[in-house]
C-alpha positions in Angstrom: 0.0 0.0 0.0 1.0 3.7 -0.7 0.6 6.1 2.3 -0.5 3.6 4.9 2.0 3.2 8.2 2.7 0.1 9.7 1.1 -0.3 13.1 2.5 -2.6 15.6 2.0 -6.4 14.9 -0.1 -8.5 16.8 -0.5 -12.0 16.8 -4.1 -11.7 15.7 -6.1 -8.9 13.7 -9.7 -9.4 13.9 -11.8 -7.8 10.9 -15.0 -6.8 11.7 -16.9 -5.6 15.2 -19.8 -8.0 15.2 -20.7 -10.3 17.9 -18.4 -12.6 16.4 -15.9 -10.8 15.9 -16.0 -9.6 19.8 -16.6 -13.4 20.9 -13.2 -14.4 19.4 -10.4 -11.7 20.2 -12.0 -11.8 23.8 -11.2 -15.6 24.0 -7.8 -14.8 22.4 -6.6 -12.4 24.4 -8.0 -14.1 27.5 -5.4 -16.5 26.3 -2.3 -14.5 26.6 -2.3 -13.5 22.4 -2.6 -10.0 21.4 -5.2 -8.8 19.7 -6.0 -5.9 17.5 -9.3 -5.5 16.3 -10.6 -3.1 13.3 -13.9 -2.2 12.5 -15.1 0.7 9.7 -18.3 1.8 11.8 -17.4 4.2 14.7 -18.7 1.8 17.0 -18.5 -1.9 18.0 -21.7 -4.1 17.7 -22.7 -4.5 14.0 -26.4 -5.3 14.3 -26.4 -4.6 18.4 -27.1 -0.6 19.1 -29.7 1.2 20.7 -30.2 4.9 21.3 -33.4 7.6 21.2 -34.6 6.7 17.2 -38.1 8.7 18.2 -38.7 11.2 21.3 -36.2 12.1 24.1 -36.4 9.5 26.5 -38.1 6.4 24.4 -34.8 4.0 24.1 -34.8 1.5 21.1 -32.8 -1.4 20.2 -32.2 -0.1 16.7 -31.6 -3.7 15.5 -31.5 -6.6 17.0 -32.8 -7.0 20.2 -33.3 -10.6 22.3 -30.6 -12.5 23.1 -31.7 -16.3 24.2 -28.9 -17.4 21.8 -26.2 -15.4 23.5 -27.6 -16.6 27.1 -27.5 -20.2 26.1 -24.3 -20.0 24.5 -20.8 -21.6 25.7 -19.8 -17.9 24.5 -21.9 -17.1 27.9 -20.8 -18.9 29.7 -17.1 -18.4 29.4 -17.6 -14.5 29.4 -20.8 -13.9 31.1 -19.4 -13.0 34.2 -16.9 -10.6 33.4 -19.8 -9.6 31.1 -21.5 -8.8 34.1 -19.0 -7.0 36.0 -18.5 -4.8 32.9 -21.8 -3.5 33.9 -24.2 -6.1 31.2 -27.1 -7.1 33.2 -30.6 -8.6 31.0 -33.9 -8.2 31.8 -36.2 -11.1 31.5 -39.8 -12.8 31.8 -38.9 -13.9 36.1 -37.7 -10.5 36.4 -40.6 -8.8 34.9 -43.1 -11.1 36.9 -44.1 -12.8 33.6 -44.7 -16.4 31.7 -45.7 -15.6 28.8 -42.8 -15.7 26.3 -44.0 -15.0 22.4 -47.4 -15.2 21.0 -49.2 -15.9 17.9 -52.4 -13.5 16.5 -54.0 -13.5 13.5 -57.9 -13.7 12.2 -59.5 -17.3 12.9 -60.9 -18.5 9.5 -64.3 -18.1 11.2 -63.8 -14.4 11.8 -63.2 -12.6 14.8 -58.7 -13.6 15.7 -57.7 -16.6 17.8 -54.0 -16.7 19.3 -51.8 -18.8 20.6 -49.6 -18.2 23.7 -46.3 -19.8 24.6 -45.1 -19.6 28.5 -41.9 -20.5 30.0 -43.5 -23.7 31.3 -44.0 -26.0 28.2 -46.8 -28.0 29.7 -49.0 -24.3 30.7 -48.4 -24.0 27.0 -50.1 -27.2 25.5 -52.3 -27.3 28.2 -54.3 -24.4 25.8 -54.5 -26.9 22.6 -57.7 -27.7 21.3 -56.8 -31.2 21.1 -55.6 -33.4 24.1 -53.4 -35.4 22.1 -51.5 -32.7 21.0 -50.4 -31.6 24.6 -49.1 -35.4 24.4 -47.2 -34.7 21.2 -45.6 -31.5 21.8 -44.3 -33.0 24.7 -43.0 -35.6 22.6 -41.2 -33.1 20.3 -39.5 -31.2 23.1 -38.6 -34.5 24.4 -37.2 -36.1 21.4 -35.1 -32.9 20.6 -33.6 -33.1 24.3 -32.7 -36.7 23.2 -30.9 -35.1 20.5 -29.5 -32.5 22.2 -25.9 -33.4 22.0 -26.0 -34.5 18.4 -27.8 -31.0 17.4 -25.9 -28.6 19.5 -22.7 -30.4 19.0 -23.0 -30.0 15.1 -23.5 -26.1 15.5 -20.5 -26.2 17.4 -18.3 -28.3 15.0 -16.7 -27.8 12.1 -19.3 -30.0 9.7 -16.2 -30.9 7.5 -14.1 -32.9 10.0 -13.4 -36.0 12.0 -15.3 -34.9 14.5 -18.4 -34.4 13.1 -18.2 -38.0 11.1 -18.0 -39.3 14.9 -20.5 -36.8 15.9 -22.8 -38.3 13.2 -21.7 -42.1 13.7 -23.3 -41.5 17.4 -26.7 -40.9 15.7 -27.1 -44.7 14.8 -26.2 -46.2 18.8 -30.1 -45.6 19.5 -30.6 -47.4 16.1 -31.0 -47.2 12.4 -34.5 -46.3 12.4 -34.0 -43.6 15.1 -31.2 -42.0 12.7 -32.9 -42.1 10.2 -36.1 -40.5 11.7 -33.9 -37.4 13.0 -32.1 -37.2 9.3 -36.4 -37.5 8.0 -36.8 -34.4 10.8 -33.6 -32.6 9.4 -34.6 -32.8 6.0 -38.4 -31.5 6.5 -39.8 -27.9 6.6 -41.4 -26.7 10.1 -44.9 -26.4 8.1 -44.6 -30.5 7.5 -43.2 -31.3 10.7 -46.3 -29.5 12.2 -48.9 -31.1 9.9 -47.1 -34.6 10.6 -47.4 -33.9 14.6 -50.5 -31.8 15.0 -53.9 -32.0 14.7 -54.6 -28.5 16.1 -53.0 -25.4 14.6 -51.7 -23.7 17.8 -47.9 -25.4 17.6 -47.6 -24.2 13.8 -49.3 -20.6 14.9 -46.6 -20.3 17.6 -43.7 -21.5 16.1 -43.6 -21.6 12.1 -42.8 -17.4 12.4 -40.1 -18.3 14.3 -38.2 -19.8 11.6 -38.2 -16.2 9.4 -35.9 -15.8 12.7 -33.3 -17.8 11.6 -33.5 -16.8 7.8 -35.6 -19.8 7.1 -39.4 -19.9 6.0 -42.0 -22.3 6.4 -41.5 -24.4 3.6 -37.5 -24.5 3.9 -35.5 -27.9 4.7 -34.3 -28.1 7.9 -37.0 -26.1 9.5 -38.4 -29.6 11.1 -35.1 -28.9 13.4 -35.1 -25.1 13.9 -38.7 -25.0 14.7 -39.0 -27.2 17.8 -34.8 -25.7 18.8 -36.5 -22.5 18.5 -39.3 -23.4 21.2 -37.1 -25.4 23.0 -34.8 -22.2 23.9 -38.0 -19.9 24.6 -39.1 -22.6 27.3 -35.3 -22.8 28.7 -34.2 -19.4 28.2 -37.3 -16.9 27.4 -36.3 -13.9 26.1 -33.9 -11.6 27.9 -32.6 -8.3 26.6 -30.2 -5.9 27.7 -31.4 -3.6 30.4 -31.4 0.0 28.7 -31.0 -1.0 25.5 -28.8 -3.5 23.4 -26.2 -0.7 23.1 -25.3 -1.6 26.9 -24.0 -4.9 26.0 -21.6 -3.4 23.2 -20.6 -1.0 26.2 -19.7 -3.9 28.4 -18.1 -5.8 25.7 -16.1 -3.0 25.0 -15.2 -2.6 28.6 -14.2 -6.6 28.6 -12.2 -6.0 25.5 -10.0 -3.2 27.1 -9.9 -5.3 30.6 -8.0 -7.9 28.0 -6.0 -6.1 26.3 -7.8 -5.9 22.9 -6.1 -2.9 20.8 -9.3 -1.7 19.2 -9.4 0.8 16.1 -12.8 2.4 14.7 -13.9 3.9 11.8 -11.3 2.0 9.5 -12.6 -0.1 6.7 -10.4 -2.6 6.1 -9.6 -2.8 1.9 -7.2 -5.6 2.0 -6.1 -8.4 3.3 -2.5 -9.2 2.4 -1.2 -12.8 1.8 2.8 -13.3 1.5 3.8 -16.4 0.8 0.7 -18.3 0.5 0.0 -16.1 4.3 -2.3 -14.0 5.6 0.5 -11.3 6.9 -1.7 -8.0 7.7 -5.1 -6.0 7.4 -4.7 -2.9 5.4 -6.8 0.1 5.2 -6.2 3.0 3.4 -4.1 4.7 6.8 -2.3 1.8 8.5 -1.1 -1.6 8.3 -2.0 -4.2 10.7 0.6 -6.8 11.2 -0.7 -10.0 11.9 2.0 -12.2 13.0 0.1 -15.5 14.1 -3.5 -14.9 11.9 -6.2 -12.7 10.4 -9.7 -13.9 11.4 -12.3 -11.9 9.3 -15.7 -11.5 10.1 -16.7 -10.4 6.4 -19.4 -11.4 3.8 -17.8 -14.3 1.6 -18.6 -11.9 -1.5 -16.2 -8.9 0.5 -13.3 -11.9 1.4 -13.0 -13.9 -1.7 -13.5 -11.0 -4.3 -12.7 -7.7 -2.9 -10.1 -8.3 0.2 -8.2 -11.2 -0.9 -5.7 -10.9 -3.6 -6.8 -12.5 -6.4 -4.1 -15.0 -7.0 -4.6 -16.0 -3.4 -8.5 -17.4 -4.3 -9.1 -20.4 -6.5 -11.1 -19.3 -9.7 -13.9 -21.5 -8.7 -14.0 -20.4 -4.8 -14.2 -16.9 -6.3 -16.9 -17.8 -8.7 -19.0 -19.3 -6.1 -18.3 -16.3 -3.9 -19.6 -14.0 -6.4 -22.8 -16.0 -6.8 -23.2 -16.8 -3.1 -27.3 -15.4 -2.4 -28.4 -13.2 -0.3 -31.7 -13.9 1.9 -34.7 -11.9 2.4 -34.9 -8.3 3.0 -36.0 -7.0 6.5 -36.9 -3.6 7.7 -36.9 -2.0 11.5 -39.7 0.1 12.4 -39.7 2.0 16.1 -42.6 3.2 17.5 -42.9 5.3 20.7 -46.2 5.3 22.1 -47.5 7.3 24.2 -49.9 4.4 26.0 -49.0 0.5 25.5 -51.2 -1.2 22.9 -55.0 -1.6 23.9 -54.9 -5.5 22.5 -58.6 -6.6 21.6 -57.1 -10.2 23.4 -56.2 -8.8 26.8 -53.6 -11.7 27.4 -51.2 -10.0 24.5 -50.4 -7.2 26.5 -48.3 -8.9 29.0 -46.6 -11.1 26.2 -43.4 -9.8 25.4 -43.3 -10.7 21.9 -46.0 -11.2 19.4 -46.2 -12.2 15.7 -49.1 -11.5 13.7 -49.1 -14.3 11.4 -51.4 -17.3 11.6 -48.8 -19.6 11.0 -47.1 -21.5 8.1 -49.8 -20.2 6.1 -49.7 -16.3 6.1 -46.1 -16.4 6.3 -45.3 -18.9 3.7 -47.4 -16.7 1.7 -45.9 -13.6 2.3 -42.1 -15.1 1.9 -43.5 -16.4 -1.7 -44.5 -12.9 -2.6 -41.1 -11.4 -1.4 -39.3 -14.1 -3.2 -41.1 -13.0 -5.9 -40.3 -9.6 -6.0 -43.4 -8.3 -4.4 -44.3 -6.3 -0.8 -46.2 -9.0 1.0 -50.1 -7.7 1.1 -50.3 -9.2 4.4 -47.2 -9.4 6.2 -46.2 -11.3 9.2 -45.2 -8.6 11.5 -42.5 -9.4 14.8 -44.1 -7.0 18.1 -41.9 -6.4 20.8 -42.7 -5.1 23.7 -39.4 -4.6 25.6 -40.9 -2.3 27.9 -42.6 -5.5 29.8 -39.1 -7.0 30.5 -37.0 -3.3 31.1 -39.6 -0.5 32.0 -36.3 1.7 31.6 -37.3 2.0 27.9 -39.7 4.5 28.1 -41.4 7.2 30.5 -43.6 6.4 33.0 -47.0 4.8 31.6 -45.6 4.9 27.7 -44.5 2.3 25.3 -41.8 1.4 22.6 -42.9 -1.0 20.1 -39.7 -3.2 17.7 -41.5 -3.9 14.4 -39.2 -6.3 12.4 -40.8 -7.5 9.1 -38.2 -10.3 7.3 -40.3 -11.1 4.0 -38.8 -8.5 2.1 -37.2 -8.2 -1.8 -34.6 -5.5 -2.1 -35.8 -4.2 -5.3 -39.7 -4.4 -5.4 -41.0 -5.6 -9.1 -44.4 -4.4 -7.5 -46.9 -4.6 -4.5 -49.0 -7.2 -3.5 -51.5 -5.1 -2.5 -51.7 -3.1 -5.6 -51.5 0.2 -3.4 -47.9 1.0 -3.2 -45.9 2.6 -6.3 -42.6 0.7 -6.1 -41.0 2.3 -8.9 -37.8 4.0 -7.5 -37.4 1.5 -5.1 -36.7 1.8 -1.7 -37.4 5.2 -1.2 -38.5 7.4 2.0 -41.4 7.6 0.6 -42.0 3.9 -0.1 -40.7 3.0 3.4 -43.1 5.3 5.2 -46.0 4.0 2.9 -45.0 0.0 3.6 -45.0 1.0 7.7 -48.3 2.5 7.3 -49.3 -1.3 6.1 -47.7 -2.6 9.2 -49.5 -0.3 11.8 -52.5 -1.0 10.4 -52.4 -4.8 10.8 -51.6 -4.2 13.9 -54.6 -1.6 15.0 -56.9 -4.5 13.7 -55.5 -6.4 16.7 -54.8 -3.4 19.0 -57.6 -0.7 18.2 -56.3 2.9 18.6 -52.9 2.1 18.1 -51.9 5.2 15.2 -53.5 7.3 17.7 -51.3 6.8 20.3 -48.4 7.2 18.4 -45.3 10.1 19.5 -42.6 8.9 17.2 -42.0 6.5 14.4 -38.7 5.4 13.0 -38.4 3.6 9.9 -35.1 1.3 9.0 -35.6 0.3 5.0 -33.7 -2.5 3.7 -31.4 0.0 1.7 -31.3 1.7 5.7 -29.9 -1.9 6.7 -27.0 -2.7 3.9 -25.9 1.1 4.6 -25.7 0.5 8.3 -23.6 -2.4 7.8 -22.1 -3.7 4.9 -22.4 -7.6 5.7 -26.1 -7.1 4.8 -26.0 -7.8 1.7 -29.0 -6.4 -0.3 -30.6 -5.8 3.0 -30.4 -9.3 4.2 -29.4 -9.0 8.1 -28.6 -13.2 8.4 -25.6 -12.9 6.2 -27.1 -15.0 3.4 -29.6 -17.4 2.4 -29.9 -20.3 4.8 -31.7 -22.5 2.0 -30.2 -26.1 2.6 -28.5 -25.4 -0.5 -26.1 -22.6 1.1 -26.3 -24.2 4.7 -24.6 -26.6 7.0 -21.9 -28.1 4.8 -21.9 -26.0 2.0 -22.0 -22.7 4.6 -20.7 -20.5 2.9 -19.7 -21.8 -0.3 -19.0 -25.6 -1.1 -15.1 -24.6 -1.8 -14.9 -22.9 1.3 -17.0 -24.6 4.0 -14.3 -24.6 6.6 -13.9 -21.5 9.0 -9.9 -21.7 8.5 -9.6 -21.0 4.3 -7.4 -21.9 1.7 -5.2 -19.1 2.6 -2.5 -20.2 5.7 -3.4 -18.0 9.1 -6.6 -16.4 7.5 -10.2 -17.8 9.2 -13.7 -17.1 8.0 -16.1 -15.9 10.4 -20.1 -14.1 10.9 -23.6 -15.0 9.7 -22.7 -16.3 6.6 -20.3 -19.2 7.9 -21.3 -22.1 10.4 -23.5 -22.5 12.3 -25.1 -19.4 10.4 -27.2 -15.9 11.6 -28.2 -15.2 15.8 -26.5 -13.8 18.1 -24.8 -16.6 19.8 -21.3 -15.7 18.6 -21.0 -19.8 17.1 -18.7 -19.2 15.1 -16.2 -16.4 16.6 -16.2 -19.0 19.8 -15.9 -22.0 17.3 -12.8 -20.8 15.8 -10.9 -19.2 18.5 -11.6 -22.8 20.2 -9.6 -23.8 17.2 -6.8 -21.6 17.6 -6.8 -22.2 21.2 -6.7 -26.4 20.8 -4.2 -25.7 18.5 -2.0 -23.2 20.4 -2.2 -26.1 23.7 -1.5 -29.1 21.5 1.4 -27.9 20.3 2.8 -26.0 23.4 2.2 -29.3 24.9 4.6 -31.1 22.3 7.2 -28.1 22.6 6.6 -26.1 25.2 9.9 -24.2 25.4 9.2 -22.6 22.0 6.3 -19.7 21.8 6.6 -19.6 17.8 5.6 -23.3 17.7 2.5 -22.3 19.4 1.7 -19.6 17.1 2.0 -22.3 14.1 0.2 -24.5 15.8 -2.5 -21.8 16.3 -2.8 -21.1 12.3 -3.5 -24.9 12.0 -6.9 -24.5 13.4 -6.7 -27.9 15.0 -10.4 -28.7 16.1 -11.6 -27.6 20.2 -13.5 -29.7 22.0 -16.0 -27.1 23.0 -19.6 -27.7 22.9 -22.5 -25.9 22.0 -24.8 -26.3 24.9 -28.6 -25.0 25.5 -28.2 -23.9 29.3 -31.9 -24.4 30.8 
């Protein structure tokens, strides 16, 4: 580079500011390494912030917001208690005096709207289903997944391309050949089959198919007849705890954990390049300074940014850069913020003490509306995410008021047209188109909460051009780093040439939403690979332990850790 000075090596440079990005050079420099981390936003956090979007006083989480993943991470519970004495303390349904955990609302075919509630305690929450059987078999699915529970959890913590996992799998057939091939059957299905399969009733598809636009999935999506009874196993075990006064408090106190560790941290510098010398990723370079890199470069990037715009070009395979190039974004979403200035007068009287809501009727409405978006078209009908923070952290917002977090995630990034037929979606993404698609969403919700515009103080809308501007990993407005289609998941996550965190280049790793185990905010894959480094680092030290620079080699080998992913009930 021309103009740039050399900084001061480290044995690691981290790329990137997101959760995974933070998870790693934490467990690094806990280690003894040092660390330098850069990031091109002014701030740490990628998609975790918070701040006054409306009216003095109202506090939003201007992104993402509920954090079961972190809490039941091994990410946790490695650094949840220096987390904690950092000043991070959540906010959660004991806390608030609740049981209720997310809902379900829509209109019942026969008019009028039915819901469905989940609670903390899974048998409160079948104990509401039409149908006694099904109480017996949602049990049964919570039960079966529990039996899983090591195989499941220990494949998002594994590197799917390794000796490990081909033990981890082998351990599927020691209950027997039928029961391994019912969980690959499960593995295989979308949530709105698994549901038909199981159900009779339509509460458990109600409650849970929404979920699944959660982790980039839709109701019709392989591998949903997984995520769909994972994602209410973690609401029973966990609920759904957020950061008390706002998300930006646990960037604060990561920060603060950072520092504590001696984590070199540099803002506002986009990183343009990563150079390789001798087959080696050496430094990260941005147009001011150099950052040596003596032991590795872990970079928490898009795989389109890495493998065609960071990397040199005779460092990347043709066919790796090909496949990078046509690697697919997901669906669209958009943030809209609300400050109210009374909480929402829900026609069902049991919603307003539920601290997350979807309006959706289940695999239905939202398959429908992901069809349209795929499509090209603003869903007509939309299923819309309510949260109602204020429930779990009354801090949000004055005395008697509200904040309502709108996500809708059944977007295209360039509209061909509206499903409606009401919206002119000619320029795109526009202000104007934005405010007009919001107005959509408040009224779908005033059908279930009467008076609701009325009440309103402040409204802030996030578009999905809003999103890839705020962060550049959001590829045409797609927050979960990519499609997680079965196609561009699991072992071909992110590309089928590169479905290992550690790449083809020596000392560089791949990390974020778009590699394994995919979106959330559990921080998989930062803990995953720094576990890597880490095994590494001890096995060798353990051969040689007079020589530090054996270690470091041993540390760009990304040897495997034995590290678990866990769900913590």
């Amino acid at each position: 580079m021309t103009g740039a000075k050399d900084s001061a090596a480290s044995d690691y440079v981290v790329v990137g500011g997101g959760i995974n990005a933070m998870v790693a050079a934490a467990r690094l420099a806990g280690a003894g390494f040092s660390v330098t981390l850069v990031e091109e936003r002014d701030r740490l956090g990628g998609f975790i912030d918070s701040g006054e979007l409306t009216v003095p006083g109202f506090v939003h989480d201007t992104f993402s917001s509920w954090h079961p993943l972190f809490v039941a991470s091994p990410a946790f519970a490695e650094l949840g208690p220096e987390l904690a004495e950092c000043g991070l303390t959540y906010r959660n349904t004991e806390d608030a005096g609740l049981d209720a955990v997310t809902a379900s609302v829509d209109a019942a075919p026969g008019g009028g709207e039915r819901a469905a509630i989940a609670y903390r305690d899974p048998e409160r929450t079948a104990a509401a289903f039409e149908h006694a059987e099904d109480a017996a078999a949602y049990a049964r699915m919570l039960e079966e997944l529990g039996e899983r529970s090591g195989l499941v959890f220990g494949a998002l913590g594994t590197e799917l391309r390794s000796w490990k996992a081909l033990r981890l799998g082998l351990s599927a057939l020691r209950p027997g050949l039928r029961a391994a091939e019912r969980l690959a059957r499960d593995s295989l299905m979308s949530g709105r089959n698994l549901t038909r399969l199981r159900f009779r009733g339509w509460e458990a598809d109600q409650l849970w198919a929404p979920w699944l636009l959660h982790a980039g999935l839709g109701p019709d999506h392989a591998t949903g007849g997984v995520m769909l009874p994972l994602m209410a196993l973690t609401m029973h075990g966990v609920g759904l705890p957020v950061v008390e006064g706002g998300a930006g408090r646990f960037v604060e106190a990561f920060a603060r954990l950072l520092a504590r560790r001696g984590v070199r941290v540099e803002l506002g510098l986009p990183v343009e390049r990563i150079a390789v010398r001798g087959g080696r990723a050496v430094a990260a370079e941005t147009a001011v300074e150099r950052f040596e890199a003596r032991r590795g470069v872990l970079a928490s990037t898009s795989p389109q940014a890495l493998y065609t715009a960071l990397l040199p070009e005779a460092a990347v395979p043709g066919q790796m850069r090909g496949q990078a190039a046509a690697y697919r974004p997901g669906r669209a979403a958009m943030q809209i913020h609300v400050a109210l200035d009374s909480p929402p007068a829900w026609t069902d009287s049991r919603l307003a003490s539920v601290p997350l809501v979807h309006l959706s009727d289940g695999s239905g409405s939202t398959g429908v509306a992901c069809a349209q978006a795929e499509a090209g078209l603003l869903p007509a009908r939309p299923t819309v995410v309510v949260g109602q923070q204020c429930l779990l952290d009354p801090s949000r917002a004055p005395e008697g008021k509200a904040t309502l977090w709108l996500q809708l995630q059944e977007l295209p990034f360039r509209p061909a047209g509206d499903a409606a037929g009401e919206l002119d979606v000619s320029d795109g993404w526009t202000p104007e188109l934005a405010r007009g698609f919001a107005e959509r969403v408040l009224a779908r919700i005033e059908a279930f909460a009467p008076g609701l515009r009325s009440s309103v103080l402040g409204i802030k809308v996030i578009s999905p051009v809003d999103l890839q501007a705020a962060n550049r990993n959001a590829v045409d407005g797609d927050p979960y780093g990519g499609s997680a289609e079965l196609f561009q998941n699991l072992l071909w996550r992110p590309l089928p040439a590169a479905a290992h965190h550690r790449t083809a280049v020596e000392g560089l790793w791949h990390i974020g939403a778009s590699t394994h185990p995919g979106p959330g905010l559990g921080g998989g894959s930062g803990y995953l690979v720094a576990g890597q480094i880490l095994a590494g680092a001890r096995r060798r030290t353990r051969r040689r332990p007079s020589s530090p620079d054996d270690a470091g080699r041993a540390a760009s080998s990304g040897t495997e850790t034995a590290d678990p992913y866990v769900l913590k009930h």
